[in-house]
N, CA, C and O atoms as a MOPAC input file, in Angstrom:
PM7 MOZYME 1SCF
protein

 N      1.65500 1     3.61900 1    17.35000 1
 C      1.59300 1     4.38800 1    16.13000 1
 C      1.49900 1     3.44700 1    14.92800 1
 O      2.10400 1     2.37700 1    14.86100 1
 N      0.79100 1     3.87600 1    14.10400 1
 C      0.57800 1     3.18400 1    12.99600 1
 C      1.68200 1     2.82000 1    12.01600 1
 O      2.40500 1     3.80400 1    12.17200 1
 N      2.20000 1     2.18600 1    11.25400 1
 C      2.97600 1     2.13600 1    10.62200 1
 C      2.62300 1     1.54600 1     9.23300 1
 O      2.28900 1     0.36800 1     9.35800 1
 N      2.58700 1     1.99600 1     7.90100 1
 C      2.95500 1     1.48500 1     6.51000 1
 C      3.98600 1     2.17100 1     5.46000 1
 O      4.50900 1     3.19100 1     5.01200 1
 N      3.79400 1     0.27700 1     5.43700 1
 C      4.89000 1     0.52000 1     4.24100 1
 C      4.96900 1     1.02000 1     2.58200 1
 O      4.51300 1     0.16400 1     1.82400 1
 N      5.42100 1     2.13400 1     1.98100 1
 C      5.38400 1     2.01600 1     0.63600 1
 C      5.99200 1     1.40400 1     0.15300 1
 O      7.01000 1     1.60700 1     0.81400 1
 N      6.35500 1     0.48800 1    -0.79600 1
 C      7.42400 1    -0.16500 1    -1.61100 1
 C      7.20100 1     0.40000 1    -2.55900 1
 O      6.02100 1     0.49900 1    -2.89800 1
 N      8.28200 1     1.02000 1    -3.39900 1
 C      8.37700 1     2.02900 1    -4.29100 1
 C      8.88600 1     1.01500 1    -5.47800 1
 O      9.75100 1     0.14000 1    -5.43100 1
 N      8.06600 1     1.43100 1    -6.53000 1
 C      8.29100 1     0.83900 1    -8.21700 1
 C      9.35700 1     1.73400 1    -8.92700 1
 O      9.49800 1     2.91800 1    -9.23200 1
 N     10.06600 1     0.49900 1    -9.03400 1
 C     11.45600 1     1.18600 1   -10.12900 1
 C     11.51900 1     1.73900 1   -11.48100 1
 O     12.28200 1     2.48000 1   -12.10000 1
 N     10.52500 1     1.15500 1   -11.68800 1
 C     10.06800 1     1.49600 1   -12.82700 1
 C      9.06900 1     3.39400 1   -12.74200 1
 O      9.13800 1     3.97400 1   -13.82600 1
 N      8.66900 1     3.80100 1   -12.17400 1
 C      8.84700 1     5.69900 1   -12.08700 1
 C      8.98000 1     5.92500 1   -11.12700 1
 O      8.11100 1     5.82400 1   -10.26100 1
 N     10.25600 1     6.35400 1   -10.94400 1
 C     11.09000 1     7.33500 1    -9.79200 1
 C      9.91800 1     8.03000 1    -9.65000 1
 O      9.23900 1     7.62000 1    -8.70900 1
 N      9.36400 1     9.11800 1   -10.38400 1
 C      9.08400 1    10.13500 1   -10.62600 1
 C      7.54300 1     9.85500 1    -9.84000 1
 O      7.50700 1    10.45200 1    -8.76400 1
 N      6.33000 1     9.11500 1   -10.13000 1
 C      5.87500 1     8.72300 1    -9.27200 1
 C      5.94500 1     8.39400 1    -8.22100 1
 O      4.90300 1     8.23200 1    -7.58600 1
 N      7.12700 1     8.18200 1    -7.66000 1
 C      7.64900 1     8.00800 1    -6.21900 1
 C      7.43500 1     9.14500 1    -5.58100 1
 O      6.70800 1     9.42700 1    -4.62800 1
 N      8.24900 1     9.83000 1    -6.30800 1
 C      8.64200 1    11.39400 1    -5.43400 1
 C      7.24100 1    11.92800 1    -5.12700 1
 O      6.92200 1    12.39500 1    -4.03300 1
 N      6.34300 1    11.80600 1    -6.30500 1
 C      5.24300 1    12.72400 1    -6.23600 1
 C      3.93200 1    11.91800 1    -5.40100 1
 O      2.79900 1    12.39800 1    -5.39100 1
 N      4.28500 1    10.63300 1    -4.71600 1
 C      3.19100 1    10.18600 1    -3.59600 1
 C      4.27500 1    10.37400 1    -2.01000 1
 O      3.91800 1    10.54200 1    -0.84400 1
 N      5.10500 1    10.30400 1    -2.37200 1
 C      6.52600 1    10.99300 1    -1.18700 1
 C      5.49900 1    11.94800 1    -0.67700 1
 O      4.91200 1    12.00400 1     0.40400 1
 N      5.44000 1    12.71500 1    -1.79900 1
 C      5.24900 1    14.24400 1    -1.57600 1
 C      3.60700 1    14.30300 1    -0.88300 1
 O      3.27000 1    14.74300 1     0.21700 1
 N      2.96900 1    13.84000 1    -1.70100 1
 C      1.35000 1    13.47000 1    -1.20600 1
 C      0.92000 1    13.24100 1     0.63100 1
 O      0.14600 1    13.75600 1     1.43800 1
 N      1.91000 1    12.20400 1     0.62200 1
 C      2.23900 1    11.49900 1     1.97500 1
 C      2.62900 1    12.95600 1     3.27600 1
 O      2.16100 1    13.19400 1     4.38900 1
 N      3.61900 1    13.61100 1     2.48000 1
 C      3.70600 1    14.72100 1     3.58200 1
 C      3.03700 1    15.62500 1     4.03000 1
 O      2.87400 1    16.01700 1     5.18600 1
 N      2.44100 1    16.12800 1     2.58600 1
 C      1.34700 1    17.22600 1     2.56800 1
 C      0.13900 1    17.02800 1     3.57300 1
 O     -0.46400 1    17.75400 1     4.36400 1
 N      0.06600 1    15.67900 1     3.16400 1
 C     -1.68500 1    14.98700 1     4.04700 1
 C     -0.94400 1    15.12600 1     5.72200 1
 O     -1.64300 1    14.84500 1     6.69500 1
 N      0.29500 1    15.51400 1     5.87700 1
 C      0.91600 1    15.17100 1     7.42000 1
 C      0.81500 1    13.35600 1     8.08700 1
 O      0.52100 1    13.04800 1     9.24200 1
 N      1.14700 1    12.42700 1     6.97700 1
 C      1.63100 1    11.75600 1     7.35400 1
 C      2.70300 1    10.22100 1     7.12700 1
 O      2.67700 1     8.99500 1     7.23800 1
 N      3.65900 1    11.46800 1     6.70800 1
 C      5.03700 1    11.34200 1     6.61000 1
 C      5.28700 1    10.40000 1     8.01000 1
 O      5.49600 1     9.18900 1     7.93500 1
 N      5.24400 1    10.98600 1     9.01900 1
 C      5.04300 1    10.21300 1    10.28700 1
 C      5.02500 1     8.45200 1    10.78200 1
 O      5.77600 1     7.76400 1    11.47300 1
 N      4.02000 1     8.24600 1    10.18200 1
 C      3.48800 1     6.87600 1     9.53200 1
 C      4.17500 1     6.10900 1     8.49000 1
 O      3.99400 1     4.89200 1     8.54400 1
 N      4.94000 1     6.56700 1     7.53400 1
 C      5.11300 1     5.79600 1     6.65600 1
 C      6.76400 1     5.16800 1     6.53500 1
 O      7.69800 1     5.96900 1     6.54100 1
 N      7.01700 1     3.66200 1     6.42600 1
 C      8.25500 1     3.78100 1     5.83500 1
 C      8.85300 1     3.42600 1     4.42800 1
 O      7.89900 1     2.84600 1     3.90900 1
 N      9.63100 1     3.42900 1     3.71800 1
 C      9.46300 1     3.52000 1     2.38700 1
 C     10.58200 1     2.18300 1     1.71000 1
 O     11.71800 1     2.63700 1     1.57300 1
 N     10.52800 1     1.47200 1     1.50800 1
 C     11.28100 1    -0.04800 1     0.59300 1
 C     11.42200 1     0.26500 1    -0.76200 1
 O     10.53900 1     0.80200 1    -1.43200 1
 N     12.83800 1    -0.16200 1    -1.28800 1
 C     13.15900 1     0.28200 1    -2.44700 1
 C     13.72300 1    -1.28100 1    -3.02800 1
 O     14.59500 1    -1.45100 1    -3.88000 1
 N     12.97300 1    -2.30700 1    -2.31800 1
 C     13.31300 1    -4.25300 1    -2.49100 1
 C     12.33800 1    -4.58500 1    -2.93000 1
 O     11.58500 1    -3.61700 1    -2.81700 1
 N     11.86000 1    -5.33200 1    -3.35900 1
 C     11.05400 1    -6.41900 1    -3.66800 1
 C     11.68500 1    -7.54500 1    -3.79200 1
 O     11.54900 1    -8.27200 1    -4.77600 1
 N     12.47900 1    -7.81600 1    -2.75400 1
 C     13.10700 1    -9.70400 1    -2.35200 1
 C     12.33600 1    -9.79200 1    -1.34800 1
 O     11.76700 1    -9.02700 1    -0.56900 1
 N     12.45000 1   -11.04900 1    -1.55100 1
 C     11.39000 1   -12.32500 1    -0.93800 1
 C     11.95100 1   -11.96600 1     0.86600 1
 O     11.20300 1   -11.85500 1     1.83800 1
 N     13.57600 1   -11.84100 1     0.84900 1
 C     14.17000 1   -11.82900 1     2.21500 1
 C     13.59700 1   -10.37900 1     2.68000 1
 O     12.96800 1   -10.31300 1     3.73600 1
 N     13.78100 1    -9.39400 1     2.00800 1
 C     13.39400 1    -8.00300 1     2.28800 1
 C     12.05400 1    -8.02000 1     3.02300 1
 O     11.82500 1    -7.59800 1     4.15700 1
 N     11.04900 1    -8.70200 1     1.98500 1
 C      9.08400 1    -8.20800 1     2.05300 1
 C      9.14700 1    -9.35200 1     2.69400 1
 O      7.92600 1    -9.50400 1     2.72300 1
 N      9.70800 1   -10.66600 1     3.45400 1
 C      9.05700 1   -11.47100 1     4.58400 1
 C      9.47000 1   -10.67800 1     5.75400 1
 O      8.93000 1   -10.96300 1     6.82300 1
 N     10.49800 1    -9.55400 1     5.72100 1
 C     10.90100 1    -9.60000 1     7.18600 1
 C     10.18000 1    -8.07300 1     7.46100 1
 O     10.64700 1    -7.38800 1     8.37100 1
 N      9.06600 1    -7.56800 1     6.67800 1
 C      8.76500 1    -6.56400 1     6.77000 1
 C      7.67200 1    -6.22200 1     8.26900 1
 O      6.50800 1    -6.41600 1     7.91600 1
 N      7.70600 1    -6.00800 1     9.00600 1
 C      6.73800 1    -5.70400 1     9.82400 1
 C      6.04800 1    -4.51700 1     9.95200 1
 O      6.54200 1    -3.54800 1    10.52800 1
 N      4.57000 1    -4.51100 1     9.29400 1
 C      3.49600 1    -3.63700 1     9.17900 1
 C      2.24700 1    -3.78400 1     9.59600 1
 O      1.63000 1    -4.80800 1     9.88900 1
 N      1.81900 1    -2.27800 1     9.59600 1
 C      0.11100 1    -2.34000 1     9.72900 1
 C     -0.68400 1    -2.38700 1     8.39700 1
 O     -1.82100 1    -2.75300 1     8.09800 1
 N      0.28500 1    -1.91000 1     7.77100 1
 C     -0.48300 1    -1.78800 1     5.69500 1
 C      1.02400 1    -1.77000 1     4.74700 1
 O      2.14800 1    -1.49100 1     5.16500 1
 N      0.58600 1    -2.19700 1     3.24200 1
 C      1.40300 1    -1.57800 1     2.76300 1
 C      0.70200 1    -1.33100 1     1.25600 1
 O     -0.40900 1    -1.69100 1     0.86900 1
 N      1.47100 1    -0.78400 1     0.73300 1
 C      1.17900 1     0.38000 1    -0.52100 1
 C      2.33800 1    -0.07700 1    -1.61200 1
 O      3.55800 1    -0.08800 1    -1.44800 1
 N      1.65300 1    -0.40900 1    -2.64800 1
 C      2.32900 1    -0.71300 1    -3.79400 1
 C      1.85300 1    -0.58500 1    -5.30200 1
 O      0.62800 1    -0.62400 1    -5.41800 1
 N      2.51200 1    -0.45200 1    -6.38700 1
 C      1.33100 1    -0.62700 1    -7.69800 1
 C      1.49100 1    -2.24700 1    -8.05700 1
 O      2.30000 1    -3.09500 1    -7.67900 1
 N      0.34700 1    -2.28700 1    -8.96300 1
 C     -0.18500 1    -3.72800 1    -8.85700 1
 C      0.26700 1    -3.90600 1   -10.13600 1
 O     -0.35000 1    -4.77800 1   -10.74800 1
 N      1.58000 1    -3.09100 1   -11.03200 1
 C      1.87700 1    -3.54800 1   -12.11300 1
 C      3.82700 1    -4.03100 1   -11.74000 1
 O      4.55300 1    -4.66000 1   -12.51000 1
 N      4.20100 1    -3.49300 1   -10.39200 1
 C      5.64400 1    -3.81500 1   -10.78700 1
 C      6.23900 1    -4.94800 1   -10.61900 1
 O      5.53000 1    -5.93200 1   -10.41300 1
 N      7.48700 1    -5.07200 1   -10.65900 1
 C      8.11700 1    -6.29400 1   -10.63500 1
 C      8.25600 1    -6.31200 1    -9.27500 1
 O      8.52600 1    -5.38500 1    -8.51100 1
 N      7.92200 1    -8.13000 1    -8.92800 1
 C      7.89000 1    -7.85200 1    -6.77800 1
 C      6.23900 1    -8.16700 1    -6.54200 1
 O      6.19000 1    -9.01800 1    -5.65400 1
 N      5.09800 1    -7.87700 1    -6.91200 1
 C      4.26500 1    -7.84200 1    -6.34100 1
 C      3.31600 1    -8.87100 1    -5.96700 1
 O      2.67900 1    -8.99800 1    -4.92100 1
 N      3.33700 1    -9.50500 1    -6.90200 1
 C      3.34900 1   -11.48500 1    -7.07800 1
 C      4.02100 1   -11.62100 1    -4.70000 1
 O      3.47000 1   -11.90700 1    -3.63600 1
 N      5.04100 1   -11.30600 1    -5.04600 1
 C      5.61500 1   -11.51600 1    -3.69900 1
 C      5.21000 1   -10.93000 1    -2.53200 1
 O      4.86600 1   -11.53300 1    -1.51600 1
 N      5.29000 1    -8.79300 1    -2.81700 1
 C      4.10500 1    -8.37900 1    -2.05400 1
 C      3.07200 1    -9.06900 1    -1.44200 1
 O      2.97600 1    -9.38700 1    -0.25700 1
 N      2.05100 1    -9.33800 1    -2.66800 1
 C      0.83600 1   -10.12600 1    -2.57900 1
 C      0.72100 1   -11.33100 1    -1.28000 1
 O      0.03000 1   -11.58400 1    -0.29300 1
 N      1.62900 1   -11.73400 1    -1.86100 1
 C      1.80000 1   -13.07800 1    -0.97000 1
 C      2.03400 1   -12.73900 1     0.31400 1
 O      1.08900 1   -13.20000 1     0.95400 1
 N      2.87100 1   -12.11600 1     1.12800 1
 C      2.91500 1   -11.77700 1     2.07900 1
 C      2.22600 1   -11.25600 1     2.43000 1
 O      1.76000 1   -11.51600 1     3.53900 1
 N      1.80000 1   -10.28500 1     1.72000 1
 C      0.34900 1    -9.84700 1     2.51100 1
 C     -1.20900 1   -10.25900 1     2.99700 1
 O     -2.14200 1    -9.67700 1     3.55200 1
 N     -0.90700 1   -11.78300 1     2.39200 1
 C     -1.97400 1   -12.43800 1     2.68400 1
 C     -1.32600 1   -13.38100 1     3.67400 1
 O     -2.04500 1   -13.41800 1     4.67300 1
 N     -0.62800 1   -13.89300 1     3.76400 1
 C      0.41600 1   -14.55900 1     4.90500 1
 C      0.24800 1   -13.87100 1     5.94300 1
 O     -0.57300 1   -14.37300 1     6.71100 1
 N      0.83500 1   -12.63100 1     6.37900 1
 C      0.56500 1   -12.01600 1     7.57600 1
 C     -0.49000 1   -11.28400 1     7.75400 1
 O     -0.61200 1   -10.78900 1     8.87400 1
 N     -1.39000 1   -11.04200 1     6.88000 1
 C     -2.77000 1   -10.09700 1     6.85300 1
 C     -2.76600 1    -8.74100 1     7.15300 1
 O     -3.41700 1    -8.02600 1     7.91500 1
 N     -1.23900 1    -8.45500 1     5.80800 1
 C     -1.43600 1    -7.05500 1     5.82500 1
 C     -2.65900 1    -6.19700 1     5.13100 1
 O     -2.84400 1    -6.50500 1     3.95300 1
 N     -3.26400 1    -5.48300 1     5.49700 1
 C     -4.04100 1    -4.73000 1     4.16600 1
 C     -3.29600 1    -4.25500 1     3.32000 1
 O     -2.28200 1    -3.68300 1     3.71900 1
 N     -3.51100 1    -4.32700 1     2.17500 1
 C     -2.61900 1    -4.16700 1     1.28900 1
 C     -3.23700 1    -2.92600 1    -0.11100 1
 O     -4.15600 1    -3.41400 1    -0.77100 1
 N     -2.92400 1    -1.87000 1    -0.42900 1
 C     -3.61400 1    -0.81300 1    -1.14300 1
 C     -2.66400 1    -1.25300 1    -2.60800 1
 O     -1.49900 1    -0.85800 1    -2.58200 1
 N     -2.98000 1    -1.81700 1    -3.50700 1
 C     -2.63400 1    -1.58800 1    -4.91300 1
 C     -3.14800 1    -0.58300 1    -5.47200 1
 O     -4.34700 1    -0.58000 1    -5.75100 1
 N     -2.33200 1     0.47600 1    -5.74700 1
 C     -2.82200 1     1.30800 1    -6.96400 1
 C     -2.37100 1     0.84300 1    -8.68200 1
 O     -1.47200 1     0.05700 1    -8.98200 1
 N     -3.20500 1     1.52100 1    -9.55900 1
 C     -2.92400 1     1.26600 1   -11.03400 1
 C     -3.43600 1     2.49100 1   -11.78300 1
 O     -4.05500 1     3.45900 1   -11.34200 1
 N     -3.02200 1     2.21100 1   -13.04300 1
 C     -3.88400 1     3.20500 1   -14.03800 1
 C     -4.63600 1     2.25700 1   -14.79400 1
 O     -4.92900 1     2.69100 1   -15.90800 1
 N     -5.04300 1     1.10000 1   -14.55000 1
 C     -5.38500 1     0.00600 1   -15.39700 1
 C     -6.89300 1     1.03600 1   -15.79000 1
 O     -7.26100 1     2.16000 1   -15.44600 1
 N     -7.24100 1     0.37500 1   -16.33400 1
 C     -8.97300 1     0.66800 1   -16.87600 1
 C    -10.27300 1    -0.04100 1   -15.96400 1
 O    -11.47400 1     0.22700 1   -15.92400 1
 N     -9.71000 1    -0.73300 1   -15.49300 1
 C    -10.81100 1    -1.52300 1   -14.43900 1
 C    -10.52100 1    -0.90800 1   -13.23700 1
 O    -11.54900 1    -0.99200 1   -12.56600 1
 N     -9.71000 1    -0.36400 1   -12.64400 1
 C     -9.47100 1     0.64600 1   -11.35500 1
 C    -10.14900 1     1.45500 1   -11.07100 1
 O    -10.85500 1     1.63100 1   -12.06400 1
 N    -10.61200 1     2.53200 1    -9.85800 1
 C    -11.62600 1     2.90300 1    -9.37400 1
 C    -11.03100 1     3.93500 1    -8.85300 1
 O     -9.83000 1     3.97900 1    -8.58500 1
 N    -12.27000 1     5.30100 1    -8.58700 1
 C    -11.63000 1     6.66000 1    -7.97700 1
 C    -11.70700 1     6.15200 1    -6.16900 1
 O    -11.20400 1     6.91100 1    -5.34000 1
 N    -12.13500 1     5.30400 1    -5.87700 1
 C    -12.02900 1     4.96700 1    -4.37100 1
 C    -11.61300 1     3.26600 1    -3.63700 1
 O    -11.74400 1     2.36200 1    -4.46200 1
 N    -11.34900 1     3.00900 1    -2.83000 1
 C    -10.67200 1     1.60200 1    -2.41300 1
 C    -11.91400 1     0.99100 1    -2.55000 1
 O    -13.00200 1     1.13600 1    -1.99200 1
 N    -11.29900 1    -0.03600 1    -3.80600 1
 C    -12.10500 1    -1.27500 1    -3.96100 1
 C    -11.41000 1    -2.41600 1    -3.33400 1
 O    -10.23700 1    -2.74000 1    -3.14700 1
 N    -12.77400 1    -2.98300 1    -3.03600 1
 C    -12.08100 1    -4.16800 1    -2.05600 1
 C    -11.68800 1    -5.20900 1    -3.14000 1
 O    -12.50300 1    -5.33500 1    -4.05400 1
 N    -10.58500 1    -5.96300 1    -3.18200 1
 C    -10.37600 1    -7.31600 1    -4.08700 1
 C    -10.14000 1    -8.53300 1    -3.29400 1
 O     -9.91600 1    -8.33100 1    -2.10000 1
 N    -10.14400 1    -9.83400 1    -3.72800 1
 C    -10.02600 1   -10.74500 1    -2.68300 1
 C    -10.83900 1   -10.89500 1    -1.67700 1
 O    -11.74700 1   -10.10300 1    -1.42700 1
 N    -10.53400 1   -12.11800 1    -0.89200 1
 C    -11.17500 1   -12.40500 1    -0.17400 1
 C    -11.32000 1   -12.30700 1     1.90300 1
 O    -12.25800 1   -12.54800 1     2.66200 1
 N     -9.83400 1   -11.82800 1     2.15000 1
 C    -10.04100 1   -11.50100 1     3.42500 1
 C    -10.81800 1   -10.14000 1     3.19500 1
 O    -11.77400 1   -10.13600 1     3.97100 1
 N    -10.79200 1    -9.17000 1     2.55900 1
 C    -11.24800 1    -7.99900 1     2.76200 1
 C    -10.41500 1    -6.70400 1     3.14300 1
 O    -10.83200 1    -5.60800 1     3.51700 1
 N     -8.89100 1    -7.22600 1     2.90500 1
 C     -7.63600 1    -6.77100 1     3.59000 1
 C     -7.28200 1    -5.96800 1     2.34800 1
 O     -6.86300 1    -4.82900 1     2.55000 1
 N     -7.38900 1    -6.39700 1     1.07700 1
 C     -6.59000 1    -5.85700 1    -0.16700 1
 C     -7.49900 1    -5.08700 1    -1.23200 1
 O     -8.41400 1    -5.66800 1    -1.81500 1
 N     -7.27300 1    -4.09900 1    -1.39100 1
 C     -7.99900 1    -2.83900 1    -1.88900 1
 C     -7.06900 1    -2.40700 1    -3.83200 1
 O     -5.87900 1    -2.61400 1    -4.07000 1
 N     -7.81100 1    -1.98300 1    -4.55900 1
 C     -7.15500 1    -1.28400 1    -5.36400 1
 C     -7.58200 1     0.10400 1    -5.71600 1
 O     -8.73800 1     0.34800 1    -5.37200 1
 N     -6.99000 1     1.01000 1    -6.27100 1
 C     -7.08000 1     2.61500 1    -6.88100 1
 C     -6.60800 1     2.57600 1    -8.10300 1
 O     -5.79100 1     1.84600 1    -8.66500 1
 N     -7.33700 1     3.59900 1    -8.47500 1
 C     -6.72700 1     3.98900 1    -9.94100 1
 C     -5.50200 1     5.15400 1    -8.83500 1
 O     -5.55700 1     5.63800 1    -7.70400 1
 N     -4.61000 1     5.16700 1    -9.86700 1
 C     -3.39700 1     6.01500 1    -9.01000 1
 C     -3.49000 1     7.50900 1    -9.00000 1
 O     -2.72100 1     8.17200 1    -8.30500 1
 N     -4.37900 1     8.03900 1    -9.72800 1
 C     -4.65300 1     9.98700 1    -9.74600 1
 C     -5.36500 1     9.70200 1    -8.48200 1
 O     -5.24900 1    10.61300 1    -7.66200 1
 N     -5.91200 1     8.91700 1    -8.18400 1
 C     -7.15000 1     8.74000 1    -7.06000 1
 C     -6.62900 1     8.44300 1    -5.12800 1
 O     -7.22100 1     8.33300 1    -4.05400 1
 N     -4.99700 1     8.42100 1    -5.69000 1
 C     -4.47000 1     7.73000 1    -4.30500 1
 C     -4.03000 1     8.73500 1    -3.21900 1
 O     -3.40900 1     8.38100 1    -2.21800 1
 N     -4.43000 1    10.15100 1    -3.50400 1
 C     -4.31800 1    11.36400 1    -2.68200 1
 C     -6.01500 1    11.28500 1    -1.90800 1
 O     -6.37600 1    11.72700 1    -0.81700 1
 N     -6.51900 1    10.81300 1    -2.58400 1
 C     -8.25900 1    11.20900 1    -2.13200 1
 C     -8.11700 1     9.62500 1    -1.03100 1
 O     -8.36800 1     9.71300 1     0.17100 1
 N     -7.92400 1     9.01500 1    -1.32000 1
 C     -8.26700 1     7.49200 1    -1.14000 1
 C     -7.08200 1     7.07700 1     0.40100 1
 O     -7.27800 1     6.36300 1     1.38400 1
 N     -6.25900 1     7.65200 1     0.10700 1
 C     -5.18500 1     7.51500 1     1.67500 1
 C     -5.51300 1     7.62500 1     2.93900 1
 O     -5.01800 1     6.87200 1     3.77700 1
 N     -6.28400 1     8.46000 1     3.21700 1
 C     -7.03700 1     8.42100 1     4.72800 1
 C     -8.24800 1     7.07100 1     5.02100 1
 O     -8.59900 1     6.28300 1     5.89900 1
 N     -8.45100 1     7.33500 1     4.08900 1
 C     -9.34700 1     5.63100 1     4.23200 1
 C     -8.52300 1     4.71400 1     4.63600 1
 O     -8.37300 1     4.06800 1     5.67300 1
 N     -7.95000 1     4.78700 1     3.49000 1
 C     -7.09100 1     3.05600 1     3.70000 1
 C     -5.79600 1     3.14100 1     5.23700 1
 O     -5.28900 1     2.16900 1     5.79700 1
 N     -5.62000 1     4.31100 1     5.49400 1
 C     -4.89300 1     4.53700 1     6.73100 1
 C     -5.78900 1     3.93200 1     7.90400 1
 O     -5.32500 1     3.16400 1     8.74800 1
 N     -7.01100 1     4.31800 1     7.87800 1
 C     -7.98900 1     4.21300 1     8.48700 1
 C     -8.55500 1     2.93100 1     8.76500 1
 O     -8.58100 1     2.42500 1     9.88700 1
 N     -9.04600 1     2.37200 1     7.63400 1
 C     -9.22900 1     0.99100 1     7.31000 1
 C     -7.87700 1    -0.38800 1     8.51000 1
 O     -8.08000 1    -1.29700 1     9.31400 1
 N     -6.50100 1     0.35200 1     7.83900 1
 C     -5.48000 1    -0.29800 1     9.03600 1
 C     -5.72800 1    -0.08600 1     9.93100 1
 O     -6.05800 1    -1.06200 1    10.60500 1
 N     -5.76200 1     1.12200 1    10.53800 1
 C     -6.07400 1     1.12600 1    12.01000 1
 C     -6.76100 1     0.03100 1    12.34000 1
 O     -6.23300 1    -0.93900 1    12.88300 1
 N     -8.16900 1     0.11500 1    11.99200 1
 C     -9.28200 1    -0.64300 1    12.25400 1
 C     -8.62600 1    -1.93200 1    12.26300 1
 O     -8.37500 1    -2.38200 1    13.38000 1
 N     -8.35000 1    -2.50700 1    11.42300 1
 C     -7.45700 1    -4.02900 1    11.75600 1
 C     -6.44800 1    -3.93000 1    12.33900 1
 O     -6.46100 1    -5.05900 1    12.82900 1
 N     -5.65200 1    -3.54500 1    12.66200 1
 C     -5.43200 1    -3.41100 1    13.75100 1
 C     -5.81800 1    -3.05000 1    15.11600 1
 O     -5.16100 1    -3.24500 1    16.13800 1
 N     -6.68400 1    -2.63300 1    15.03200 1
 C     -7.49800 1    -2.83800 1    16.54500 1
 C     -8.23600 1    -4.05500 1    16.44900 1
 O     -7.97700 1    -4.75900 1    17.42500 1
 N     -9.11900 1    -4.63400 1    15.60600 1
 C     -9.42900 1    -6.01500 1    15.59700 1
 C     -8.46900 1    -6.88600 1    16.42700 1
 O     -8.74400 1    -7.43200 1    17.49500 1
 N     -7.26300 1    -6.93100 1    15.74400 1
 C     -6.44700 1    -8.18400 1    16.32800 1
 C     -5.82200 1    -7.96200 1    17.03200 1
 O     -4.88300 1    -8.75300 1    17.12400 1
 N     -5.84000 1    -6.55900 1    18.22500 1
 C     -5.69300 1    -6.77200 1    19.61000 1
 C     -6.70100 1    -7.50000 1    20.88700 1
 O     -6.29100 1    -7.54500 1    22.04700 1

C-alpha cells in the first residue's frame, strides 16, 4: 500500500483541516499519514512513498533535503504567483512537483499516481 506523508504548516491550522478533509472525500485517507514536526530527527526518520508540504513553511529547507536524499517525490503546494493549476515538475530528478494550493484537490491523484510509478521503478 502506498503511503504519504503530509507535514502540516503551523502556520494555517485551518488549511490543514480543509486538505484533511480533501484527502478523505477523494477516499484516500487510507494512504496518508500526517506530521505535525519539521525536525531534522522527525523528517530523516520518515519512511515514504511521497510527501506533501507548502513550499512557504518553516521546515522545508529540511523537507527538501530529505527528499532528495531518499528520493521522495515530493508535491509543494503555494499560492505564490509563479504556481500552476497542475504538477509542475521543479528540479532535477523529476521527483519534486509544485501547485498553486486551490489546485491541490484536482492535482492529488496524479501526484498519488506519479508515486506509485516510482515506486514501482525501484522495485
Amino acid at each position: 500500500m502506498l503511503k504519504i506523508v503530509y507535514i502540516e504548516d503551523s502556520r494555517r491550522p485551518e488549511r490543514n483541516t480543509d486538505f484533511k478533509k480533501i484527502i478523505k472525500e477523494l477516499a484516500f485517507d487510507g494512504t496518508f499519514e500526517f506530521c505535525d514536526s519539521t525536525e531534522v530527527n522527525v523528517i530523516s526518520s520518515i519512511q515514504a512513498d511521497g510527501v506533501i508540504c507548502h513550499s512557504g513553511m518553516d521546515g522545508y529547507n529540511v523537507i527538501k533535503h530529505f527528499a532528495k536524499k531518499y528520493r521522495w517525490p515530493l508535491l509543494a503546494y503555494s499560492g505564490s504567483v509563479e504556481t500552476t493549476p497542475y504538477l509542475r515538475p521543479t528540479g532535477t530528478q523529476g521527483r519534486m512537483f509544485t501547485v498553486d494550493s486551490k489546485y491541490f484537490e484536482d492535482v492529488l491523484p496524479d501526484f498519488l499516481k506519479r508515486c506509485e510509478d516510482f515506486r514501482s521503478d525501484c522495485s
